[in-house]
N, C-alpha and C positions, 0 to 999 in steps of 0.2 A: 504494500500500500504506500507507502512512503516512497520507493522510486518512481512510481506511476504519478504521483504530488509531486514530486521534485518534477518530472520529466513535465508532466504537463505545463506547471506553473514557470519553469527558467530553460524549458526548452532541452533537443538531446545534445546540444554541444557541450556544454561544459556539466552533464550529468554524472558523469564519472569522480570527477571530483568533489561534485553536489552532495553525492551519494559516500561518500569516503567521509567528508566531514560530518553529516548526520549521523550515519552510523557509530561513531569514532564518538560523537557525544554519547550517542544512546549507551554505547557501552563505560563511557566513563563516568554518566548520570550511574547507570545502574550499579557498580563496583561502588564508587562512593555512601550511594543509598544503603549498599548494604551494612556495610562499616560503619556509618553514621548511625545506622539503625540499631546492632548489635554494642556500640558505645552508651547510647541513650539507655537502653535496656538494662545495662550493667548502673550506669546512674542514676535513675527516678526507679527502678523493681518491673519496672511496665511499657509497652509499646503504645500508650497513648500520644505519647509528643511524637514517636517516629510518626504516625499516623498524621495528626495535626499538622508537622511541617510536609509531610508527602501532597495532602488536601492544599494546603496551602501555594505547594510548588505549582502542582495541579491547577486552581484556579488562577494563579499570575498565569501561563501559561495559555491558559484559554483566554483569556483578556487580552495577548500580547497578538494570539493569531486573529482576532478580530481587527488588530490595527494594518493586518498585510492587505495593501490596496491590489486585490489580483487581477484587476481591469486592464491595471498599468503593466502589471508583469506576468502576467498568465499570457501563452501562445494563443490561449483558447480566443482570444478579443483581440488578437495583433490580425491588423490585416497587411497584407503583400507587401505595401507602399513602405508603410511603419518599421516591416520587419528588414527590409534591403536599406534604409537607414544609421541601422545597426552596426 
């Protein structure tokens, strides 16, 4: 799902690398989280703050994709003219 959003929204030329750096977070969000998580857990007895700051990451996160103007950089809305400008 994510290179199919990457491909669509920035196009296949530079997807390769589009797709390197998204993954390359996913996996360093994920490794952190967990560390983070099993720290927390060792200091309050409970995985309620892992929780609350995951929800928390979670909602900035969906706030922030609501700011991507994809009219402007989705293939899906370039036409011909727009795209040989590039």
């Amino acid at each position: 799902m994510t290179s199919a959003l990457t491909a669509e929204v920035y196009g296949l030329k530079h997807l390769g690398i589009l797709n390197g750096l998204a993954f390359t977070g996913h996996q360093l969000g994920g490794a952190l989280s967990i560390q983070l998580g099993g720290i927390l857990r060792d200091l309050t007895g409970s995985y309620d703050l892992s929780f609350a700051i995951a929800g928390l990451f979670l909602f900035g996160a969906s706030l922030v994709s609501f700011t991507i103007r994809e009219q402007r950089y989705s293939t899906r809305y370039q036409t011909a003219a727009s795209a040989a400008g590039d």
